[in-house]
VOBAVO-755854 format. One record per residue (C-alpha): residue in one letter; x, y negated, z. Coordinates in nm, 4 decimals, always signed. Layout:
<recs>
{A {X Y Z}}
...
</recs>
This chain:
<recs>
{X {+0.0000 +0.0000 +0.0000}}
{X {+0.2975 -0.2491 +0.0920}}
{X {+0.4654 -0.1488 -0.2173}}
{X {+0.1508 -0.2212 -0.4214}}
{X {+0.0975 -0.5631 -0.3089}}
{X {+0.4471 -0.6402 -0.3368}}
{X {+0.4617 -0.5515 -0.7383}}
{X {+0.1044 -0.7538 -0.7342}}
{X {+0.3181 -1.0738 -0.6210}}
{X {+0.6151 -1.0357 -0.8611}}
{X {+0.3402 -1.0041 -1.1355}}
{X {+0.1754 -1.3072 -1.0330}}
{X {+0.5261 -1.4884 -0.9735}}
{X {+0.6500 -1.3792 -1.3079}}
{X {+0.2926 -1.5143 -1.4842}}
{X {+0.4130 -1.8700 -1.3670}}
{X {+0.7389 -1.8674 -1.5172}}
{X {+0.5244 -1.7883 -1.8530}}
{X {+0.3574 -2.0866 -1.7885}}
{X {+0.5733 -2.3104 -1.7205}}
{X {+1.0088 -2.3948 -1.6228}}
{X {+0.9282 -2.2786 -1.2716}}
{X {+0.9075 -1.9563 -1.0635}}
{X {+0.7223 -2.0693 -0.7901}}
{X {+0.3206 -2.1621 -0.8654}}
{X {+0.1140 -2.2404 -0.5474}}
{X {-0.1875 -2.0496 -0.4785}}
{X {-0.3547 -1.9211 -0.2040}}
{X {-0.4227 -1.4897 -0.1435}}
{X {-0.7727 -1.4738 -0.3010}}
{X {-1.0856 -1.3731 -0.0861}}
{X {-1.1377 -0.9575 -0.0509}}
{X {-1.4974 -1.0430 -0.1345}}
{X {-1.7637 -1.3512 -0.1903}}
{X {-1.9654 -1.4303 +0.1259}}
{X {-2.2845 -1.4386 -0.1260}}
{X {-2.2611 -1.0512 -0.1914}}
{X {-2.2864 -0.9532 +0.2289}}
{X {-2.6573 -0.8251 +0.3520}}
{X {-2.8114 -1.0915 +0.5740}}
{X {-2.7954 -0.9366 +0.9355}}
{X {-2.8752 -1.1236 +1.2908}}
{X {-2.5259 -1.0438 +1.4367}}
{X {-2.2557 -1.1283 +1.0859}}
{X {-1.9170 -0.9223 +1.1726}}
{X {-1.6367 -1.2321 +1.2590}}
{X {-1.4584 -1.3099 +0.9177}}
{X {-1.0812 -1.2475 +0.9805}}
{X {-0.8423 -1.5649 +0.9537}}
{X {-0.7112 -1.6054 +0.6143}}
{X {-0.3535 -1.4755 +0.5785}}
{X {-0.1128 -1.8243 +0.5780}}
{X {-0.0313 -1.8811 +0.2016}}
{X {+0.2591 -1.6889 +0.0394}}
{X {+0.3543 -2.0609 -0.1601}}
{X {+0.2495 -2.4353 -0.1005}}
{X {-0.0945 -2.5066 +0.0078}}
{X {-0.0305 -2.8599 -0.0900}}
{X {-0.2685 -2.9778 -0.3730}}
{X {+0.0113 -3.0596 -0.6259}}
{X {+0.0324 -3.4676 -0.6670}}
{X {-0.0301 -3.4219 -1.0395}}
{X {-0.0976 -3.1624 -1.3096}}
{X {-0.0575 -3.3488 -1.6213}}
{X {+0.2633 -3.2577 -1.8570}}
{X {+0.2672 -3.6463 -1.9163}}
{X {+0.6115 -3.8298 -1.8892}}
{X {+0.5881 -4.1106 -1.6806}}
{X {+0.6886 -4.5058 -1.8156}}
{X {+1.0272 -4.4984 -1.8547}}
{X {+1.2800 -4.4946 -1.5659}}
{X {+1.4043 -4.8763 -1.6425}}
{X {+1.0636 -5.0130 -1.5596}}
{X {+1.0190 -4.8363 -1.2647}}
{X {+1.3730 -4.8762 -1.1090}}
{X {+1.5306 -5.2111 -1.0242}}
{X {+1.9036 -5.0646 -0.9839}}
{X {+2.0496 -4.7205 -0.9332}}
{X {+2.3474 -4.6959 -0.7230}}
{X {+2.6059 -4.3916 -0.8518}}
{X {+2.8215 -4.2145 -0.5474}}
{X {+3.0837 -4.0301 -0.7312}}
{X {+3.0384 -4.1559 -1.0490}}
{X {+3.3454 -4.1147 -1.2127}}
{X {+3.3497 -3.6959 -1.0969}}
{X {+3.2848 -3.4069 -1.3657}}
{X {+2.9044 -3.4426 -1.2944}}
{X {+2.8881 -3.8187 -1.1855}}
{X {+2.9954 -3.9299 -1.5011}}
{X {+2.6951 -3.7825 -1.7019}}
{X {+2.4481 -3.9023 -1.4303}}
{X {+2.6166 -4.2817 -1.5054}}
{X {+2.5757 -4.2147 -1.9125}}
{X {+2.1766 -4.0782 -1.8762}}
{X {+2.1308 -4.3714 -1.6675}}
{X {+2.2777 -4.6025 -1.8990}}
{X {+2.1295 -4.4217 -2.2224}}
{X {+1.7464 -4.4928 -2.0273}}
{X {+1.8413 -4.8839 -1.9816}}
{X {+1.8893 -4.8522 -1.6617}}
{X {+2.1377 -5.0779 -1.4022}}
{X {+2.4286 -4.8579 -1.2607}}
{X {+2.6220 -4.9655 -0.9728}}
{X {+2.8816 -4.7106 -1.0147}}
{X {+3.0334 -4.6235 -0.6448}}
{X {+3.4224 -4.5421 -0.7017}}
{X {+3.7471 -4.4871 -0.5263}}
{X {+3.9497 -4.5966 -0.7922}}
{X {+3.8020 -4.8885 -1.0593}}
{X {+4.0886 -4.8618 -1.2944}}
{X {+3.9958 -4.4807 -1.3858}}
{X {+3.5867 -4.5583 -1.3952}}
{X {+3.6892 -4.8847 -1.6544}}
{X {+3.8824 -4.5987 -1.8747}}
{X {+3.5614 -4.3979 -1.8606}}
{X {+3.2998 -4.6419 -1.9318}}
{X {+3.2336 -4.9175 -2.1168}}
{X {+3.3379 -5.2394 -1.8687}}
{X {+3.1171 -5.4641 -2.1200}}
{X {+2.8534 -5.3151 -2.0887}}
{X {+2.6090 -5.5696 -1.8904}}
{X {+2.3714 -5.2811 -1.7333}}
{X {+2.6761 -5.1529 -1.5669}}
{X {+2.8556 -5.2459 -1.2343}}
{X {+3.1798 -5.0749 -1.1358}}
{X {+3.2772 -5.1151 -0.7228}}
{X {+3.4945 -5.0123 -0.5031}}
{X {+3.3549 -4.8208 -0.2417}}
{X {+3.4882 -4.6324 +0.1126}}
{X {+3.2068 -4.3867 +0.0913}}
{X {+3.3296 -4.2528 +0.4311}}
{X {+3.2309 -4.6216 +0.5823}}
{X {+2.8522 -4.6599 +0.6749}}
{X {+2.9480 -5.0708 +0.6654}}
{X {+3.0659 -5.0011 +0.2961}}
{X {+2.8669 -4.8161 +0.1919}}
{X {+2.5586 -5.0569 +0.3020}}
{X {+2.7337 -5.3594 +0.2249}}
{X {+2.7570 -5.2518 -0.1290}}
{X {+2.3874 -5.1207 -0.1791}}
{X {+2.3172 -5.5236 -0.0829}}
{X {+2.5623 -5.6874 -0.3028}}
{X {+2.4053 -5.9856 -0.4949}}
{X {+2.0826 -6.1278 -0.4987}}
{X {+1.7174 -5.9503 -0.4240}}
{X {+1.7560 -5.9041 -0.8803}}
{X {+2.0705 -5.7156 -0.8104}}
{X {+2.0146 -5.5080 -0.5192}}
{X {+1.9819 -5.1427 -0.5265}}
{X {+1.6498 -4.9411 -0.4687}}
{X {+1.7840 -4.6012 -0.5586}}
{X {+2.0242 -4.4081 -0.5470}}
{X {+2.2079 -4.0451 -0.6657}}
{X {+2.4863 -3.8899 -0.4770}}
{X {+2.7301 -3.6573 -0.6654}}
{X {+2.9853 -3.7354 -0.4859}}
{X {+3.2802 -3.4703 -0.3121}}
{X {+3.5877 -3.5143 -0.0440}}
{X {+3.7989 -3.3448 -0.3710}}
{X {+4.0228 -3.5290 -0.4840}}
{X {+4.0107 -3.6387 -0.9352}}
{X {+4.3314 -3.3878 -0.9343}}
{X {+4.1948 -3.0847 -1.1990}}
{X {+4.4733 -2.8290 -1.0277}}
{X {+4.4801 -2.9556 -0.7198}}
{X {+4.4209 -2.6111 -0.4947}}
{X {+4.0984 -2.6318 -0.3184}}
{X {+4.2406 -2.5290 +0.0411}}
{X {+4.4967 -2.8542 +0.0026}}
{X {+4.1643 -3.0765 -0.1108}}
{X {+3.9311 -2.8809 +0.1887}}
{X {+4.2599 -2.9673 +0.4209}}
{X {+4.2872 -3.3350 +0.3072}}
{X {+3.8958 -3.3351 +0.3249}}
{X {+3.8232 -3.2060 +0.6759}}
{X {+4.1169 -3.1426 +0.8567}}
{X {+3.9997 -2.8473 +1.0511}}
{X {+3.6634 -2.6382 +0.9274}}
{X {+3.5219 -2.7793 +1.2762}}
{X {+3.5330 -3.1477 +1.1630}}
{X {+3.2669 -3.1977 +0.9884}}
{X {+3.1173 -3.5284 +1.1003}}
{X {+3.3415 -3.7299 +0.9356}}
{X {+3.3155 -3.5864 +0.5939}}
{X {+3.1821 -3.8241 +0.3091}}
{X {+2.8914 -3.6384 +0.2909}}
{X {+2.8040 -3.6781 +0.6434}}
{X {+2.8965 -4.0467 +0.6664}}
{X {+2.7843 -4.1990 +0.3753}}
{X {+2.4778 -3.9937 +0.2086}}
{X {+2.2569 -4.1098 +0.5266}}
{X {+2.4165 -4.4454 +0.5050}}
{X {+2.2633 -4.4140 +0.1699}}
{X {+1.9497 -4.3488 +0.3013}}
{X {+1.9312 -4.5985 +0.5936}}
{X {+2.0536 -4.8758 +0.3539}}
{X {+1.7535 -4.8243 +0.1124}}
{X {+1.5306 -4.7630 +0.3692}}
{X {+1.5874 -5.0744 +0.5263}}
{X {+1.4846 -5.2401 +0.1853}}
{X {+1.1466 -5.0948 +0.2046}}
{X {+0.9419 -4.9060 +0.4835}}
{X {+0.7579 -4.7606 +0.1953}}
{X {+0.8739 -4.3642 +0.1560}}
{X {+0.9974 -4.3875 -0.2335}}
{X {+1.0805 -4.6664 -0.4514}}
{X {+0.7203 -4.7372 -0.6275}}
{X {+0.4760 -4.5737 -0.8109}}
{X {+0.5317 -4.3687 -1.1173}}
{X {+0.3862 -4.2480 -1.4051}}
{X {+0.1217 -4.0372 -1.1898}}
{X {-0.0409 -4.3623 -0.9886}}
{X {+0.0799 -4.4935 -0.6113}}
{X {+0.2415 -4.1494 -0.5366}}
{X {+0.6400 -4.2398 -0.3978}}
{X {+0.9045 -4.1853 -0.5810}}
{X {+1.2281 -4.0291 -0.4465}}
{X {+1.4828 -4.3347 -0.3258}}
{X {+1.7989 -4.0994 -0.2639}}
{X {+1.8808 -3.8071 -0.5010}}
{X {+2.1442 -3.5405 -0.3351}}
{X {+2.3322 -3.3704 -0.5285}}
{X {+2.3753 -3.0449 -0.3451}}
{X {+2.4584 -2.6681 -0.4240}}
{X {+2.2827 -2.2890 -0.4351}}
{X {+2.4091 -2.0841 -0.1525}}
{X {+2.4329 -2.3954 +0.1660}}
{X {+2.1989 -2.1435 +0.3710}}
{X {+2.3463 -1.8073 +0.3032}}
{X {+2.6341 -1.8039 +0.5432}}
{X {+2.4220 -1.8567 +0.8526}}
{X {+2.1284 -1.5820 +0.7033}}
{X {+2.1297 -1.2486 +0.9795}}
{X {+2.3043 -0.9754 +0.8833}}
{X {+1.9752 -0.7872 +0.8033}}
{X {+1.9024 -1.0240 +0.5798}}
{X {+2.2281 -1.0646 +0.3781}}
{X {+2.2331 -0.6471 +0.3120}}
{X {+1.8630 -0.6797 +0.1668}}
{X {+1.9451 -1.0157 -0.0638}}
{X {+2.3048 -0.8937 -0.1144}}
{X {+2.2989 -0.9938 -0.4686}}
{X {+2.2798 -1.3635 -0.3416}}
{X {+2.3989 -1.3462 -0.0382}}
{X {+2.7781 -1.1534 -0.1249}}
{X {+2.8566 -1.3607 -0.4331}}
{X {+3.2213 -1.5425 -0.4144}}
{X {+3.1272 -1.8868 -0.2929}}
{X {+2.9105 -1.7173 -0.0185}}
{X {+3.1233 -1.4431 +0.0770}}
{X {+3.3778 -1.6736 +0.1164}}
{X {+3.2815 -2.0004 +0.2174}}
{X {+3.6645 -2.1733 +0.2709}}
{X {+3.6425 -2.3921 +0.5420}}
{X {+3.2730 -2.3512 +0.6192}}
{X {+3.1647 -2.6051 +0.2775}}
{X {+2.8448 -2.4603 +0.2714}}
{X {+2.7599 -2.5252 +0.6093}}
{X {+2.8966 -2.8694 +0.5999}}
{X {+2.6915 -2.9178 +0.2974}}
{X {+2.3717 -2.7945 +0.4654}}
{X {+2.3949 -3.0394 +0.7698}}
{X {+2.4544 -3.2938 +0.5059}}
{X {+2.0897 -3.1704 +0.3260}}
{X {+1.9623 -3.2405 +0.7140}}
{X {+2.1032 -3.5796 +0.7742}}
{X {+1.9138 -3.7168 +0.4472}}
{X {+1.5799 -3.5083 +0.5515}}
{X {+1.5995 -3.7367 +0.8999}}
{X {+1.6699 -4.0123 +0.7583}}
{X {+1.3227 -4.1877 +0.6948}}
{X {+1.3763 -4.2220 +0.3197}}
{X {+1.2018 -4.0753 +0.0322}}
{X {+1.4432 -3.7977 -0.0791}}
{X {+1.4905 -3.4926 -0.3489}}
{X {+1.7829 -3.2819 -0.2446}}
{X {+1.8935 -3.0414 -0.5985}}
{X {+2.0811 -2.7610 -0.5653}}
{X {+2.2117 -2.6457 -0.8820}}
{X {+2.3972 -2.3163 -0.9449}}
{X {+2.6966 -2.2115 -1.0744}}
{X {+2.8264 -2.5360 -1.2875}}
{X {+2.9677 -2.4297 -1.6009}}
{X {+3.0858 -2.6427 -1.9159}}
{X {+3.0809 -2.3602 -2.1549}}
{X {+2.7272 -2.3005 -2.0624}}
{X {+2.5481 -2.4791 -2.3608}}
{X {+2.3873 -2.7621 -2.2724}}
{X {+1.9623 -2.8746 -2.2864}}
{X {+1.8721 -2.5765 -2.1976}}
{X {+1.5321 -2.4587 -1.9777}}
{X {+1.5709 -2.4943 -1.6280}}
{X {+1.4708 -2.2797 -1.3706}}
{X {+1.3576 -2.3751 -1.0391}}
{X {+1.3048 -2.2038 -0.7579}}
{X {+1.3162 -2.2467 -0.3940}}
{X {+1.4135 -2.0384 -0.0921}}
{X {+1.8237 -2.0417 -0.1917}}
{X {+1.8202 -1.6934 -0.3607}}
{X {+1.8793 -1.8198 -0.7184}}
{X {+2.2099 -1.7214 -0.8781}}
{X {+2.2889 -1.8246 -1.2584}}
{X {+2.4614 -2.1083 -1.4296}}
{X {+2.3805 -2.4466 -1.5802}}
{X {+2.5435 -2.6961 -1.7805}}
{X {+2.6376 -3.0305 -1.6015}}
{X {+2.4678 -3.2497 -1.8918}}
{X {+2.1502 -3.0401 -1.7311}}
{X {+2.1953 -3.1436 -1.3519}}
{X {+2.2668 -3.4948 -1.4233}}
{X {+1.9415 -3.5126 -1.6552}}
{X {+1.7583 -3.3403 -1.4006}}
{X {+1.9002 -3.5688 -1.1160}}
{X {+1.7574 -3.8797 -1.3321}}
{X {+1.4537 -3.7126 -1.4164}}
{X {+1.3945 -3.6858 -1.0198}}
{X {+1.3848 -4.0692 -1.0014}}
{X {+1.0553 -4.1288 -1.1651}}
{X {+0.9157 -3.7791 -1.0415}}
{X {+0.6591 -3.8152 -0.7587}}
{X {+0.6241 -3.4405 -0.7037}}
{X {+0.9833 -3.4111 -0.6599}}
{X {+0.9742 -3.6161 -0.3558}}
{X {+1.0139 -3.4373 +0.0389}}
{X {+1.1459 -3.1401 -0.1510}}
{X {+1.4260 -2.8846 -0.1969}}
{X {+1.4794 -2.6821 -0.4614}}
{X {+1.7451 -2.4548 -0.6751}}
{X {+1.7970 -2.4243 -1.0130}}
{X {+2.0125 -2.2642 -1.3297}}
{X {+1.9073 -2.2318 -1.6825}}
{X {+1.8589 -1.9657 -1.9245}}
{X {+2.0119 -1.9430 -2.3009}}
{X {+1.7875 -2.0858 -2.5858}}
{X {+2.0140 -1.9623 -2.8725}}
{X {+1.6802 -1.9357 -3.0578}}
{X {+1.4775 -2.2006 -2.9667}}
{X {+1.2272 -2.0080 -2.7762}}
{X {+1.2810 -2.1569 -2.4364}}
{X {+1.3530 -2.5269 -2.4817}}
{X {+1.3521 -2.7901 -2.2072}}
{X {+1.0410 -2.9428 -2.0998}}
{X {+0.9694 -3.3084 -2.1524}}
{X {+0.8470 -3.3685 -1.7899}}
{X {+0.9660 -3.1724 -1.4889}}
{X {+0.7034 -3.3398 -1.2673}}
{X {+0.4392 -3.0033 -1.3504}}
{X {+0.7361 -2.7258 -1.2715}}
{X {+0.8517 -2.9343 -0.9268}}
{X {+0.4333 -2.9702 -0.8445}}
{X {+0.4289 -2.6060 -0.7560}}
{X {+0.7383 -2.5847 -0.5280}}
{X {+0.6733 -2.6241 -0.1205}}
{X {+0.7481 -2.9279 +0.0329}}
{X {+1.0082 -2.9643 +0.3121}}
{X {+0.7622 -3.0486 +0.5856}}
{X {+0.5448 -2.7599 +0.5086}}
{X {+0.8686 -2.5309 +0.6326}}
{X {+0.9665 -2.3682 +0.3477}}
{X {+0.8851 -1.9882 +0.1680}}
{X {+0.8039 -1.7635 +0.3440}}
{X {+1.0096 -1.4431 +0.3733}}
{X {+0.7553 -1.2463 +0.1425}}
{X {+0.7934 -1.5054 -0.1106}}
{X {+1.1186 -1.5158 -0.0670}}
{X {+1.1420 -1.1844 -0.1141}}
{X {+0.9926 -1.1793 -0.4308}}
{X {+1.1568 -1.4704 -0.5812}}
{X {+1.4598 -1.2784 -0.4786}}
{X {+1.3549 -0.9756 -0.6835}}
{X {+1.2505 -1.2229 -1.0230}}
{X {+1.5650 -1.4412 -1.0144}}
{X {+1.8208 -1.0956 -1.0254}}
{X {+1.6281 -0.9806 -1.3510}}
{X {+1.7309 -1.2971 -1.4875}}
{X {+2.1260 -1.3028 -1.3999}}
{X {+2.3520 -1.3432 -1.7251}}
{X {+2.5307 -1.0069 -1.8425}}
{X {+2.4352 -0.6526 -1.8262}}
{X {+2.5356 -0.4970 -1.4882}}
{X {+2.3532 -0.8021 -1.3324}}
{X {+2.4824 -0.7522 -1.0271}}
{X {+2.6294 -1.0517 -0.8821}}
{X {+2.7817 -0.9114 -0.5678}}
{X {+3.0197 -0.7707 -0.7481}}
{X {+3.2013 -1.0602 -0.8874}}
{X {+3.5299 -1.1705 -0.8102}}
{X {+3.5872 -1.5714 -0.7820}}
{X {+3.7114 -1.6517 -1.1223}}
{X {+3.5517 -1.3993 -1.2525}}
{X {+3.2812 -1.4281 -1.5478}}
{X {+2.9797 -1.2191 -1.6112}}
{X {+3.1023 -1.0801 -1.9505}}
{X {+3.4430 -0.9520 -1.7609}}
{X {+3.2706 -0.8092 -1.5432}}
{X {+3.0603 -0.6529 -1.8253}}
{X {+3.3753 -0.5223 -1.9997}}
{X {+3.5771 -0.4264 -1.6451}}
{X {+3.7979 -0.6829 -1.6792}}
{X {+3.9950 -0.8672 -1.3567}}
{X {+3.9295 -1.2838 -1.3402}}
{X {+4.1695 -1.5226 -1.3783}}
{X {+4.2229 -1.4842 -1.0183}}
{X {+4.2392 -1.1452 -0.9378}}
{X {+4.0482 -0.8802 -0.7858}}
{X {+3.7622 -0.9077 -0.5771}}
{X {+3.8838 -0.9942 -0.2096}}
{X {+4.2638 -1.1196 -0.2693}}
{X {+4.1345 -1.4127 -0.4972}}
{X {+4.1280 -1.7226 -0.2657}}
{X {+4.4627 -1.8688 -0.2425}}
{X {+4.4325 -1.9726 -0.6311}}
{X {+4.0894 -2.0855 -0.5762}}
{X {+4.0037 -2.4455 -0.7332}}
{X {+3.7031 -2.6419 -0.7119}}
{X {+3.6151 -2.5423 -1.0498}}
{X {+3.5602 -2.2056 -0.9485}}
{X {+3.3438 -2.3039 -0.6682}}
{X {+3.0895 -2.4997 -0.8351}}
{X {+3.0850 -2.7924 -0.5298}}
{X {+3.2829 -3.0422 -0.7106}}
{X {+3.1286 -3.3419 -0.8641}}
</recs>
């Protein structure tokens, strides 16, 4: 019987991704039977409590596969942490390509002039200590109430722009010790992002959209698949081992994920309209505008293109249903034009669970488990098994990574191969 109503929920889980670039539709268990249909009696037999719902129980903030206006008109000024890194720097160019403002937060100005345009009059190129709250504040405020910021995207890292540079001399420079996390970047100056914009406006996003007076998202994070995993119970790693034993997971240098989760935190208490992304494995040979996936409950494994997050990241700004929430994604191939991307997110993001609601629970999780491993890239799909360095197709063909076997690959380890770096 347990069996059978767990294949009835992958069924109805895999129907939604049919319908739509998402994996998670909300709906609530239907009724055994109508209350019309029972015999009248003096004494009625107490109805049972519904079951609580498998997915969201919110009413999703709009349906309609409508874009909204375009992001310029709805957004005074973006502000850019990290926005000369690998991912930053497409985030900066969507923006730009829309006609929207940049303030582009940097360490150093000379290498952001060399990647943009300096002429360009919708960009602004600054400075920035994003380990200072005062900074980091000071520089959302800069100008006059035309110039200010009211949004912002972080894709910003501790690494430094070094390619090569080993990842346990960047986590070393970063942290210090794995303990000392409260002084990362992350932990400093994403909230400062937060309490700077919030400040601006009690309101809990940055205006209405395309879907009426719903808020918009203020403060994008750019996170990654996997924070959670580490601190899952043993029981629970064995059954979702194909997530849960991949290389960034299994082993965690220096604790990042964690770090990165109580980052995630810090912006959920900060009393700002938020979206916090967690994309998977980011890979520049995976060909770009492709269908995204999302899904919630940090089980998805997969790769996506970083053109794809930082569209996705901008797409968040003017997407109502995208605000409170925290979701995963990767994308699937499109080599022939079957599964291209959607021109709205906003439907896809409706159906995911808000934050406040709690999250998935562990039958849902569960089954979105069980959906996103039939979708893995290669053959052998089995995750678990890879080495870090390692692609699927070597794996396919039993061939060692770049790194070497699984277990004895870390010292070489870059932030390439993690997927964390901006």
């Amino acid at each position: 019987m347990v069996a059978n109503k767990r294949i009835a929920l992958l069924a109805t889980v895999a129907a939604s991704v049919a319908a739509g670039p998402t994996i998670c539709a909300a709906f609530r268990p239907p009724s055994s039977s109508s209350s019309s249909s029972r015999p009248r009696t003096e004494q009625r037999t107490p109805r049972q409590p519904r079951p609580p719902p498998l997915f969201s129980s919110a009413v999703p903030e709009r349906q309609s596969s409508t874009p909204p206006p375009p992001l310029s008109t709805i957004v005074n000024r973006v502000a850019v942490a990290g926005a000369t890194g690998r991912t930053g720097r497409y985030v900066v160019e969507e923006l730009l390509s829309r006609g929207v403002r940049v303030l582009a937060l940097v360490r150093d100005v000379d290498k952001a002039r060399g990647m943009f345009d300096p002429t360009n009059d919708l960009l602004a190129i600054r400075r920035t200590d994003l380990g200072s709250k005062k900074d980091v504040i000071s520089a959302l405020n800069e100008g006059g109430e035309s110039s200010r910021c009211d949004a912002a995207i972080w894709c910003a890292t501790g690494f430094s722009d070094s390619p090569d540079q080993n990842i346990l001399t960047r986590l070393t420079a970063l942290f210090g010790f794995a303990t000392n996390s409260k002084s990362t970047i992350d932990a400093v100056g994403l909230p400062a992002l937060g309490e700077g914009l919030a400040a601006r406006n009690n309101n809990a996003g940055v205006g209405g959209g395309g879907g009426g007076d719903a808020p918009l998202p203020k403060v994008v994070m750019l996170s990654s698949a996997g924070v959670t995993r580490p601190g899952w119970s043993d029981e629970k790693k064995l059954e979702l081992e194909g997530c849960a034993a991949i290389p960034i997971v299994r082993l965690n240098p220096f604790g990042i994920l964690g770090i990165k989760s109580e980052s995630e935190e810090k912006l959920r208490t900060c009393g700002v309209g938020y979206c916090i992304f967690r994309p998977c494995g980011l890979n520049d040979k995976w060909s770009p505008n492709q269908r995204p996936i999302f899904s919630q409950g940090d089980v998805a494994v997969g790769r996506i293109n970083r053109k794809d997050v930082a569209k996705i990241l901008v797409d968040i700004l003017s997407t109502p249903e995208a605000t409170g929430k925290t979701f995963e994604a990767f994308s699937i191939a499109n080599s022939e034009g079957y599964y291209p991307p959607s021109a709205y997110i906003g439907p896809a993001l409706s159906r995911l669970v808000p934050d406040a609601e709690g999250g998935l629970s562990e039958d849902a999780v569960r089954a979105t488990y069980a959906l996103m491993q039939q979708l893995l890239p290669g053959e052998k799909q089995d995750a678990s098994q890879l080495a870090m360095g390692q692609t699927y197709e070597q794996l396919d063909r039993g061939e060692t990574g770049r790194l070497g076997v699984r277990g004895g690959e870390l010292a070489g380890v870059t932030s390439d191969d993690v997927g964390l770096g901006s």
